[in-house]
C-alpha positions in Angstrom: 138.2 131.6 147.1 140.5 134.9 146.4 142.5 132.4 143.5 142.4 133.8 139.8 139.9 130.9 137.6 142.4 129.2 135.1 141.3 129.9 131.6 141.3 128.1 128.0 141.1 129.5 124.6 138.6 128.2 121.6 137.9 129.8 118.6 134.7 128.1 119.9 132.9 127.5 122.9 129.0 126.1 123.4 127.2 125.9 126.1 125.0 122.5 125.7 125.8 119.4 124.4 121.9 118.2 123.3 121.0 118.0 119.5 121.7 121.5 118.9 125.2 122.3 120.6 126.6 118.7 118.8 124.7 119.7 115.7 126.6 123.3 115.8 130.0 121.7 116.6 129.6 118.5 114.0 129.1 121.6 111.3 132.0 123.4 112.3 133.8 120.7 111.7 132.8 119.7 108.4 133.6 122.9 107.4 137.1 122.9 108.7 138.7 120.5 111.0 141.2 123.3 112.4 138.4 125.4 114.2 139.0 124.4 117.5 135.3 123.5 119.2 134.8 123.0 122.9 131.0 121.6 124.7 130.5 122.3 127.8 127.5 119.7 129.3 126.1 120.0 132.8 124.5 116.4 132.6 126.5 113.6 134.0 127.1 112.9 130.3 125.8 113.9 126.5 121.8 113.1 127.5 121.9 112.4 131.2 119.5 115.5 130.9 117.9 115.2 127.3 114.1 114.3 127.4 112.0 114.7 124.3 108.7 112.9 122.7 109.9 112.0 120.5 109.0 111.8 117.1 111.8 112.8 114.9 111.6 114.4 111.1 114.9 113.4 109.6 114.9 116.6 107.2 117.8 118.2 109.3 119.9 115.1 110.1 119.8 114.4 106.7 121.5 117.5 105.8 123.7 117.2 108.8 124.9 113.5 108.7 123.3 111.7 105.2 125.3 108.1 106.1 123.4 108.3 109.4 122.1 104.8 108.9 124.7 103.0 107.9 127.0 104.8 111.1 124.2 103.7 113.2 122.6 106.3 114.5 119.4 105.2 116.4 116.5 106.1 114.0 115.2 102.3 113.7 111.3 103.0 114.2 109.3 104.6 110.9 106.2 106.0 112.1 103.7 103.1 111.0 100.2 104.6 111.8 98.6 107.7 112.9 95.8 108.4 115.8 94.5 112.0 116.8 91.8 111.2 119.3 89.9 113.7 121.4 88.5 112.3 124.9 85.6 112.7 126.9 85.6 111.2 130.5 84.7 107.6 129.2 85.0 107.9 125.2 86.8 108.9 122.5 86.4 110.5 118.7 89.0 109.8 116.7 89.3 111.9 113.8 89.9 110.7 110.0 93.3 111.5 108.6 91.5 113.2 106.1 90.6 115.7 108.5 93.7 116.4 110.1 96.5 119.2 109.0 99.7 118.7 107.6 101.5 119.4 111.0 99.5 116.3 112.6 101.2 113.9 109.6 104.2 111.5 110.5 104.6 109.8 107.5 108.6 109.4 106.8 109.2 110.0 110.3 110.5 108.2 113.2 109.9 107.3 116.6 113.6 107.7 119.0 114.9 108.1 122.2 116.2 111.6 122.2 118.1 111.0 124.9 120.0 107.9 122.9 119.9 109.8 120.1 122.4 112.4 121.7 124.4 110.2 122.9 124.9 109.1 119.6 125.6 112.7 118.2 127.9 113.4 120.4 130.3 110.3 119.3 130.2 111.8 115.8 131.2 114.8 117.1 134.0 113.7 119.3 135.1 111.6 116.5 135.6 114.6 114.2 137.9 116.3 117.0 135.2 118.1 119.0 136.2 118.5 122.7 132.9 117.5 125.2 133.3 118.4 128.7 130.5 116.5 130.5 129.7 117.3 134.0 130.9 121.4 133.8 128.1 123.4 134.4 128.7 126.8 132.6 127.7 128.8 135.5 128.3 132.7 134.6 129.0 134.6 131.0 132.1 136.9 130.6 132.1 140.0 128.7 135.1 142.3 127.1 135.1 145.4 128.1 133.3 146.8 125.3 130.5 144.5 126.1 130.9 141.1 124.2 130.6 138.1 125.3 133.9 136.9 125.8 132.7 133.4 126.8 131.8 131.4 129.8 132.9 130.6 133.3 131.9 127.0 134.7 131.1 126.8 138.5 133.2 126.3 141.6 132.7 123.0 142.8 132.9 121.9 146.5 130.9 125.0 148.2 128.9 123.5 151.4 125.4 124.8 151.8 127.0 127.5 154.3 129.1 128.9 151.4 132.0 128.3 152.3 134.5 125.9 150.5 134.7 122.7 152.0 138.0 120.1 151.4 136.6 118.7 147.8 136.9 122.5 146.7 137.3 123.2 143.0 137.7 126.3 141.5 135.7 127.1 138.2 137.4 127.5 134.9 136.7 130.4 132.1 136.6 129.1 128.6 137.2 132.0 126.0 135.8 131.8 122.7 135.5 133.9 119.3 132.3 133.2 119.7 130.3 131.5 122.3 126.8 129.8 121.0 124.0 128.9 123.8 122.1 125.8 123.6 120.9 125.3 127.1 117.4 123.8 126.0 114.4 125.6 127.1 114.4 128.1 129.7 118.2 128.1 129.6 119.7 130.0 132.7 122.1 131.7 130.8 120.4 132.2 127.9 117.3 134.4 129.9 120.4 136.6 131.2 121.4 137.0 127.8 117.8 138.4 126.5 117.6 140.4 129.0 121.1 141.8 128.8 121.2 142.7 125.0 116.9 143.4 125.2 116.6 140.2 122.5 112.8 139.8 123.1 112.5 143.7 122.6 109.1 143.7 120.3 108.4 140.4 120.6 105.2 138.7 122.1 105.8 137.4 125.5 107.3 133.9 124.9 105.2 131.0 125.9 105.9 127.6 127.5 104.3 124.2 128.5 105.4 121.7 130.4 105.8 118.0 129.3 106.0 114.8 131.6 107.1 111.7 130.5 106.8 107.7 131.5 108.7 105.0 129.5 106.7 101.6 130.1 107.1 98.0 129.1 103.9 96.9 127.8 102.2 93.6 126.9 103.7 92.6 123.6 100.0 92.1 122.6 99.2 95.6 123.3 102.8 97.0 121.0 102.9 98.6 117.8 106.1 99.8 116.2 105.6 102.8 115.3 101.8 103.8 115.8 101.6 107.4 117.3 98.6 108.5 119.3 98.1 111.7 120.5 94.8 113.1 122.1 93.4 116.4 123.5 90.6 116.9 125.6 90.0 115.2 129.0 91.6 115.2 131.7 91.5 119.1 131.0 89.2 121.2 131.1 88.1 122.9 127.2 89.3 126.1 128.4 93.4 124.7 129.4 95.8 124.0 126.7 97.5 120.4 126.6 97.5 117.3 125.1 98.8 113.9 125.4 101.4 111.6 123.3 102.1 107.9 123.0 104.7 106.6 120.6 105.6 103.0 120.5 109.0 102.1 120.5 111.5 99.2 119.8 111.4 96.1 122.4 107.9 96.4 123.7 108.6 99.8 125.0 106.3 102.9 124.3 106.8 106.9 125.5 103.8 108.7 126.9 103.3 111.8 128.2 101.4 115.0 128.8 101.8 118.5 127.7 99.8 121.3 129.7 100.5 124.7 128.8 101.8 126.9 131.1 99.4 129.7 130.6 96.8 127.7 132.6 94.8 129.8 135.0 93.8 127.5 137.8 96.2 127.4 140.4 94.8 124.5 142.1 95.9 122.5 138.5 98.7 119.8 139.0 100.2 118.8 135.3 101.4 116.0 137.0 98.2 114.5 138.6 96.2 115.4 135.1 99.1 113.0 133.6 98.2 110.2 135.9 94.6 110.8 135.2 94.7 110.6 131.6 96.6 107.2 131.8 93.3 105.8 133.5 91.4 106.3 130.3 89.4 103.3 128.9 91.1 104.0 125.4 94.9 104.2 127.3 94.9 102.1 129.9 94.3 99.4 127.3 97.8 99.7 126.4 99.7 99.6 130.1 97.5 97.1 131.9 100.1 94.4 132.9 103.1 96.8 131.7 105.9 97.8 134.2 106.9 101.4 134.2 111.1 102.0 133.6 110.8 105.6 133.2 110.0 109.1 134.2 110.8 112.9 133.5 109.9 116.2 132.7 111.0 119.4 130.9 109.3 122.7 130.1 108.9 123.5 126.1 109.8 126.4 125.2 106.2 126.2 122.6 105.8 130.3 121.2 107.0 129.9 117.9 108.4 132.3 115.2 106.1 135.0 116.9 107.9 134.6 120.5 111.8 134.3 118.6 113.8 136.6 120.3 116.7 138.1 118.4 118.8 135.2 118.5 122.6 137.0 117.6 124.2 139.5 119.8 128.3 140.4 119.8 130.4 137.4 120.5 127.7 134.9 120.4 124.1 133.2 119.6 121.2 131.1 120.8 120.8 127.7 119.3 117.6 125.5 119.4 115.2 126.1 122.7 117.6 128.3 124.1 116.0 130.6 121.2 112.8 128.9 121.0 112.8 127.5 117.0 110.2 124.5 118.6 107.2 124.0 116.1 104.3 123.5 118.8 102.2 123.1 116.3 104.2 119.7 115.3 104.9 118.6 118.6 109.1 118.7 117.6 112.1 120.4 117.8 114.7 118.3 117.4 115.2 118.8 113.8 114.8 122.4 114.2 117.2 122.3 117.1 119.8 120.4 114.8 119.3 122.9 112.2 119.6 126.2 114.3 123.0 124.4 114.9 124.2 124.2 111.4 122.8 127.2 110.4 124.9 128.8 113.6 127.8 127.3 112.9 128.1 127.7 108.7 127.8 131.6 109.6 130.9 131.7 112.6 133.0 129.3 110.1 132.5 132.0 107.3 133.5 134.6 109.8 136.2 133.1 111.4 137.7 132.5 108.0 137.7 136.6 107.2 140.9 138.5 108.6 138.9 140.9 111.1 135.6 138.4 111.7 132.4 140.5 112.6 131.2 141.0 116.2 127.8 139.6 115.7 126.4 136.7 113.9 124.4 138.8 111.3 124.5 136.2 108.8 123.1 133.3 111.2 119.9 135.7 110.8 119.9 135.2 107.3 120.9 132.1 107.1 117.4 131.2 109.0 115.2 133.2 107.2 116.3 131.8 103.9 115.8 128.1 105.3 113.0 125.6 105.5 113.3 126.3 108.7 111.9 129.9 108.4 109.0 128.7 106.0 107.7 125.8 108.7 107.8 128.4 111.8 106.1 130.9 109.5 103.4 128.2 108.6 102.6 127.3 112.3 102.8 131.1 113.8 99.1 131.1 114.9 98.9 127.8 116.6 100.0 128.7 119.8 97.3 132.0 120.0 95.1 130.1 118.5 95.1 127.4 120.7 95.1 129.8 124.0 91.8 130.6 123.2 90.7 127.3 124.5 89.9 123.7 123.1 86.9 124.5 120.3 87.7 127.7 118.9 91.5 127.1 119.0 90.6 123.8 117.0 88.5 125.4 114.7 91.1 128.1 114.2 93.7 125.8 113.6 91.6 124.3 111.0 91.0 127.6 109.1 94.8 128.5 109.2 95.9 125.3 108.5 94.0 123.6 106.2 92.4 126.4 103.7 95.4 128.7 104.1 98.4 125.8 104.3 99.7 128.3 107.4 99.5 131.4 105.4 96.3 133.0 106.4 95.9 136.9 105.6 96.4 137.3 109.4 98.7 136.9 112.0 97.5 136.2 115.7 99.5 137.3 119.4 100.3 136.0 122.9 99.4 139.2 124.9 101.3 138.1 128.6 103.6 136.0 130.2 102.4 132.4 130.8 102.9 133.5 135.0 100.9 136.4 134.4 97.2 134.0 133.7 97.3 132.3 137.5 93.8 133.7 139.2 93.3 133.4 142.9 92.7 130.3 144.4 89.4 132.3 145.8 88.3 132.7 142.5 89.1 129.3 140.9 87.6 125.3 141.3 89.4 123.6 143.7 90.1 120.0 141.8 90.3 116.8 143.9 92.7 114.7 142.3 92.5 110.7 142.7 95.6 108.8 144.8 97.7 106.8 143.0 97.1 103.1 143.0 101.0 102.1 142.4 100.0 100.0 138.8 98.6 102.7 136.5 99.1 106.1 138.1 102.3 106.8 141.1 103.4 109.5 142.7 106.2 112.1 142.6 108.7 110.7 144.4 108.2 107.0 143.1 108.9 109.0 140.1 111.7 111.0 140.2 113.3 107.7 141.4 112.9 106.4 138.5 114.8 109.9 136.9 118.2 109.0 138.7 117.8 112.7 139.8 120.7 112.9 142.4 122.8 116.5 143.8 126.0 116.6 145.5 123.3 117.7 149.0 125.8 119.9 150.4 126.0 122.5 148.2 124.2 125.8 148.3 120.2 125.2 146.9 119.7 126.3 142.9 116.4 127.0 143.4 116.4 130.5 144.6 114.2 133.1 146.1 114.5 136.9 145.3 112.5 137.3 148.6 111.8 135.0 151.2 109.2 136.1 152.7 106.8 136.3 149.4 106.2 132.3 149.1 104.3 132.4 152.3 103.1 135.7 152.1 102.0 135.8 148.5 101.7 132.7 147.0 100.0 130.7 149.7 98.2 133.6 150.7 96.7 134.3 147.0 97.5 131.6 144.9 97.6 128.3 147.7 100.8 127.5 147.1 100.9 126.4 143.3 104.5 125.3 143.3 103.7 122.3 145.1 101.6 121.5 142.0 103.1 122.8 138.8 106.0 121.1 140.6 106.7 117.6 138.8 109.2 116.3 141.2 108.4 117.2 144.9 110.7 119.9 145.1 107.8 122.6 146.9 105.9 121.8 149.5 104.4 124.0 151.9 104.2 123.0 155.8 102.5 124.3 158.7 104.9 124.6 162.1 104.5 120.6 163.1 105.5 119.7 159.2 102.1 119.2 158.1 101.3 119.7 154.4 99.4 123.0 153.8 97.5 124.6 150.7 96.6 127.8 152.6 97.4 130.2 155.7 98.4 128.2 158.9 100.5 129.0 162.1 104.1 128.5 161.4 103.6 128.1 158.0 107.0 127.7 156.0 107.9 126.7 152.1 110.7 124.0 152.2 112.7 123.4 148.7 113.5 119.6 148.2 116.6 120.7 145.9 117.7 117.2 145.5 115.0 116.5 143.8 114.9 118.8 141.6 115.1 117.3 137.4 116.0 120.5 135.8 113.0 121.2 134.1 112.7 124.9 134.9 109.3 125.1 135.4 109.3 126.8 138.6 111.1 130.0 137.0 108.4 130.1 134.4 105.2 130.1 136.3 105.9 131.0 139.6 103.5 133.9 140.2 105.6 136.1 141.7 108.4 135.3 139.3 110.5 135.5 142.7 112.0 131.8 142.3 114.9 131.8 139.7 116.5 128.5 139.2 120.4 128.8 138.9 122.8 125.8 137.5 124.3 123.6 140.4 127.2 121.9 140.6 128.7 119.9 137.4 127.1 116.2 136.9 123.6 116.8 139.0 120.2 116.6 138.1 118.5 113.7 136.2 120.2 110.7 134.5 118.4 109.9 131.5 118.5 106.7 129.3 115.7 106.1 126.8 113.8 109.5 127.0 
């Protein structure tokens, strides 16, 4: 493992090949075909790992890509109706369009598969030249010696679980770039190293996440829509948690529902997961699955603080794109378009500075760039929706309602996120325990049915990517004080606490032990969010892992 890493030279290198990273390197492009442009994508391929909604606003993809219908890009599904319901146990009020916000409108939008979707963008992009690597996990960031980044290094591959290399052995490569952009998604490994490196979130409200889970089911053609979008908040959770659901109908008798909880919930006896399969039992949902068959299932944590929460997205040699940064509007329920548009927005400002004789350091005019876009305006425009709404159910609502609809987004005031979303967990002493229903197998499953249906699969000797900064605290601290949450915030099995004759356990027993289930594991990083402790940090494993998305 002594061996120097082989290295290649870009003008540009990005981490990330979702809507963002393709977005960033489609620009580049346009603007001139000699930049040379290589993505780096730890998914088996462009969208093996992609998982949105979604409900796309083409604003962005316009500006990127206006022929995108004609070159067949798979926006086929205009938004044909609009439902904002809020739930009781057994009923439902749904509100009048009349009543709702701007930000709750979907007129001239479209229903997709982001997953498809990327797949998609990146055959534009490799059809204008750009070089897509999928299966390379960019594992580590270089630096010059005067501190910028100098690009990335991908991960060895072939390390057993002992660490040492075993015959399929691969050393990692370093890819060296002018610049280096970051689009990782939400949470991105790389990216937190880079904030906290170069002190990005310095002045900045804590950011904030949730975490969304996601079914694709087959439905009753009887019971299909093209195009209707219903989304709800209220029960399952309780007024005082933050979440909601989605259900957007698709092509081919398909429609995607989810759940979104935030993860500054306080109750550590709360499973996001179980909630999900409680609020598909609903009189007013399970309307629409009854007699469907489920194809589907993922999750991925949303990066949901807003313009608020936006770290400073430049530093020397490089920049975050999309999630990576955070430029999500919660308060719409998307990112895509933002995502593509942090790309372009990236990528007009290293073109204009690769074209200079001595190009700058740092990407001062991506900065710019934003804050003279639309984008700025609509992040502006939904900065208090996040606070708002972490003030629970009613007031948040009635909040929203003042900011959005008297003030159009632009009240006289500007509300904060005070903590970290890890920070809000109370002792399970102090907190309900809640009893959630088994699965029956037709409307609500379980985890591991689930991430079945994921294609999650890891190479299972290599060492685990879920790792702990101390050992000893899981038992000691969070099944002591909190009963072991990460066995619930947990949406694919991948924590589960066991006594000493492997026994599930949600509090002190002899032997007890925390075993990780790393194979498992679909990448949705919500373990290095809301772990208590903030002793698990999730690391990228080898190349070509994780899920395998196709329709999400």
């Amino acid at each position: 493992m002594d061996q120097a890493r082989e290295s290649m030279e870009y003008d540009v290198v990005i981490v990330g090949a979702g809507p963002a990273g393709l977005s960033a390197a489609i620009r580049l492009k346009q603007l001139n075909a000699d930049i040379n442009v290589c993505v780096l994508e730890k998914g088996s391929e462009p969208g093996a790992h992609i998982l949105s909604g979604a409900v796309m606003d083409p604003i962005a993809i316009n500006e990127l890509l206006p022929n995108w219908k004609a070159d067949g890009a798979p926006l086929t599904i205009p938004v044909s109706e609009d439902r904002f319901m809020l739930l009781s146990e057994t009923g439902a009020t749904q509100f009048p369009q009349w009543m709702l916000p701007a930000c709750f409108h979907n007129h001239g939008n479209y229903v997709v598969s982001l997953s498809n979707f990327t797949r998609w963008l990146a055959q534009q992009a490799e059809g204008l030249g750009v070089e897509i690597f999928p299966g390379f996990a960019a594992a580590e960031v270089l630096y010059h010696d005067d501190g910028r980044v100098k690009g990335v290094a991908t991960g060895n591959m072939g390390i057993g679980k002992d660490g040492q290399p075993t015959p399929n052995f691969q050393m990692g490569m370093e890819l060296w770039g002018k610049y280096t952009l970051f689009a990782e998604g939400s949470r991105g490994h790389l990216g937190r190293q880079l904030i906290s490196r170069f002190r990005l979130d310095a002045g900045k409200d804590p950011q904030a996440y949730g975490i969304g889970i996601k079914e694709v089911w087959e439905i009753d053609p009887a019971q299909h829509k093209p195009g209707l979008v219903v989304h709800t908040a209220g029960w399952p959770l309780d007024s005082h948690t933050y979440g909601g659901s989605f259900m957007y109908h698709m092509e081919n008798n398909q429609i995607a529902i989810g759940y979104v909880v935030g993860l500054n919930y306080t109750n550590p006896w709360l499973s996001p997961f179980e909630e999900f399969q409680r609020y598909k039992t609903h009189p007013k949902i399970r309307t629409f699955l009854e007699g469907g068959k489920r194809i589907g299932y993922g999750a991925r944590a949303i990066t949901a603080g807003g313009i608020n929460c936006l770290p400073k997205f430049t530093f020397p040699g490089g920049a975050l794109l999309g999630c990576d940064a955070g430029f999500l509007n919660a308060s719409r329920i998307k990112g895509s378009h933002t995502a593509i548009k942090s790309g372009m927005l990236a990528a007009e400002s290293v073109a204009e500075e690769l074209a200079k004789d001595a190009p700058a350091a740092e990407l001062t005019g991506y900065t710019k760039r934003f804050e003279q876009s639309w984008m700025f305006d609509e992040l502006y425009r939904s900065r208090n929706f996040k606070p708002a709404m972490g003030k629970g159910l009613w007031l948040g609502t009635l909040l929203v309602g003042i900011d959005q609809k008297l003030f159009g987004g632009k009240a006289p005031w500007t509300m904060h996120n005070s903590k970290p979303d890890h920070a809000y967990l109370k002792p399970a002493s102090a907190c309900q325990k809640i009893q959630y229903p088994k699965p029956d197998g037709k409307l609500t499953f379980d985890r591991l049915s689930s991430v079945f249906l994921s294609g999650a699969a890891h190479e299972e000797n290599q060492p685990a990517h879920l790792t702990l900064k101390d050992a000893s605290v899981p038992v000691a601290t969070n099944l002591a004080q909190f009963a072991g949450p990460e066995s619930r915030y947990c949406p694919a099995g991948v924590y589960e606490y066991l006594d000493a004759t492997g026994n599930p356990i949600d509090g002190p027993a002899e032997g007890a032990r925390l075993q990780i289930n790393a194979q498992n594991c679909v990448h949705c990083k919500t373990c290095d969010i809301k772990d208590p402790t903030q002793n698990i940090v999730w690391v990228t494993p080898e190349g070509g892992g994780g899920p395998n998305y196709t329709g999400m």
